[in-house]
N, C-alpha and C positions, 0 to 999 in steps of 0.2 A: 910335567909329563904331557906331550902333545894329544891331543887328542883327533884320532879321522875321522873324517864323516862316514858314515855306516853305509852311506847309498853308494861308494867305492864295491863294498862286496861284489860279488861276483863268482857264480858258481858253474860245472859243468851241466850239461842237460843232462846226464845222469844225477845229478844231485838233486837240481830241480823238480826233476820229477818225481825222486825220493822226497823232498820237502811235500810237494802237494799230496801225496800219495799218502804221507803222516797225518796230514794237516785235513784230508777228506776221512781217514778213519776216525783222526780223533773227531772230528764232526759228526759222523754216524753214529760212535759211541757215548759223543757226552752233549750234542746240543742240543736235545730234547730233554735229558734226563737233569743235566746242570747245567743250564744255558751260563750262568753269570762262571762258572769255573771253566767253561770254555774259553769267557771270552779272557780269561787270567789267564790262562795256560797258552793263548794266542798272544797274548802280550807277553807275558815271559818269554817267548821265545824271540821274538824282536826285540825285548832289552837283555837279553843274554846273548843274541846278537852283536848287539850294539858293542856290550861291554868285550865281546870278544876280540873284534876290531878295536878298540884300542887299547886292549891289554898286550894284543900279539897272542892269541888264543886261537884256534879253527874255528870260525864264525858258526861253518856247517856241521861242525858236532854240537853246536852250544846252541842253534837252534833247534836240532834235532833233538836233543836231551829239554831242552825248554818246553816245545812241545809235546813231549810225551810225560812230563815229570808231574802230575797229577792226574795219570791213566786213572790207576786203582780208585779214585777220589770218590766215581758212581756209586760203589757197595755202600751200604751204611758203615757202621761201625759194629755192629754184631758181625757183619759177616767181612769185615776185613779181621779182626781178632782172629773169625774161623778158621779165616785162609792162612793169615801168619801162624797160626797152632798147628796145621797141617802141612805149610811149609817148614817147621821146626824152626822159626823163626823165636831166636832168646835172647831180648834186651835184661836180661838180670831180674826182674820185676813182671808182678801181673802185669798184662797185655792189655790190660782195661783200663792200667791208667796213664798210661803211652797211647792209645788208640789213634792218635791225631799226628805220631809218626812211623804209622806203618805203611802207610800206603804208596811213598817211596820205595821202600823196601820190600816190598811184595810186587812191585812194577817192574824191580830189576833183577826177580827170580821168572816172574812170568812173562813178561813181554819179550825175552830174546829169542824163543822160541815163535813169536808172531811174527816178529823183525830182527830176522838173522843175520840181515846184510849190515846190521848196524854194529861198532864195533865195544868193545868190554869197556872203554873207557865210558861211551857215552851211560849204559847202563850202571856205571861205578859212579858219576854224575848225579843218577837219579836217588841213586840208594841212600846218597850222601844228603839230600837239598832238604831235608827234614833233621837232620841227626847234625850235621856238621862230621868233621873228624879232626885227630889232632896232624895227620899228614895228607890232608888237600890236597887236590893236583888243581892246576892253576883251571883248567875248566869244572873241576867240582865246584871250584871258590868262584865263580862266572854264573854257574847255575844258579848259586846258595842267595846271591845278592842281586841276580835278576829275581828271582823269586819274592824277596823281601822289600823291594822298591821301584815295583812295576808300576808306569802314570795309572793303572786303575786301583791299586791298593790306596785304601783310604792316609791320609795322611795322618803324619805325626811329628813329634819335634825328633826324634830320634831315626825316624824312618830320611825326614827333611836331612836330617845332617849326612845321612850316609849317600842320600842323594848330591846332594853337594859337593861330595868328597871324589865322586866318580871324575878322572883324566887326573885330579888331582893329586892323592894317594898314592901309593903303591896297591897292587893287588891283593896282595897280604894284607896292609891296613884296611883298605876298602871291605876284607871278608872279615875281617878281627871288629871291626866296628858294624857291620850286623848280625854277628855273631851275638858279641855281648850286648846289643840290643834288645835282641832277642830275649837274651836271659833277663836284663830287667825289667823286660814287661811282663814275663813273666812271675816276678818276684813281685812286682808292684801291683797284680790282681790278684794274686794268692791261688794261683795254681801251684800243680803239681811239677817238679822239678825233677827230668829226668837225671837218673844220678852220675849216666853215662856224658852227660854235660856239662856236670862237674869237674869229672875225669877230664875233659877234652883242655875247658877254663885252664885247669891246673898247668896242665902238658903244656899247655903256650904260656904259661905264665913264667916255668920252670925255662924254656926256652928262650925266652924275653929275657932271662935273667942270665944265662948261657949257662944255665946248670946240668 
């Protein structure tokens, strides 16, 4: 699968100025408070970018959702629990031991009202790049693996592989194999296993098998 070079992009100055517009609040909001998740959330968005252009994806929803997709990141974790309890946000399980995938999904109940001009796909992006789902849309699966194998994410042998796999793959394998990454390192420090991950495993596994 060929792959373009990403400096091809090319947006209108309405966009542009939507890009800086994102890129100066997320500054205001997080570069005091989480200087090093700014500079993540600045980097995912250039490699969800990247990867948009050569998936055939809207470069300008995948930056836009890249930038924004650890808004919620500043609350601690007491008070993103708060806010998903008052959102009636229900992963199935206490919210205490999910805490580290809500902040997606509390981004993409509360931010459309900040940035309205932005459309349901990209906020359906954001909600998704912590959880996965078993039906993706090609820029969730863009967000989920910019996410997961940004140059500032520390490396690993699994993080390396998925990187490597980028123009190569299909977009589907490229998210299928940070997916299940995901889940073994998981598995392999003995956290907690959300069960709705499970759920997701199965559904593609069921799928992979045309069941």
């Amino acid at each position: 699968m060929g792959k373009r070079d990403k400096d091809t992009v090319s947006y209108t100055p309405e966009q542009q100025e939507e890009l800086k517009r994102l890129e100066h609040a997320l500054r205001d909001h997080m570069k005091e408070a989480k200087p090093k998740r700014y500079a993540h959330s600045l980097s995912v968005a250039k490699t969800a970018e990247s990867l948009a252009v050569t998936y055939g994806v809207d470069p300008y929803l995948a930056r836009c959702a890249g930038t924004l997709h650890d808004w919620y990141k500043v609350p601690s974790n007491d008070e993103q629990i708060a806010r998903a309890r008052e959102l009636g946000i229900d992963l199935g399980v206490d919210l205490s031991l999910v805490a580290n995938l809500l902040h997606g999904i509390i981004a993409s109940r509360d931010l459309p009202a900040r940035f309205p001009e932005l459309p349901a796909e990209v906020w359906q992006a954001i909600d998704r790049h912590t959880t996965g789902a078993a039906d993706m849309s090609p820029l969730d699966m863009v967000v989920f693996v910019a996410d997961g194998i940004e140059p500032l994410r520390r490396s690993s042998p699994g993080i390396e592989k998925t990187r490597k796999l980028v123009g190569v793959s299909s977009l589907e394998d490229l998210y299928w194999e940070s997916f299940t990454g995901g889940v073994i390192y998981v598995l392999e420090t003995g956290r907690y296993l959300y069960p709705g991950t499970l759920a997701i495993y199965n559904a593609h596994a069921l799928q992979s098998r045309g069941a």
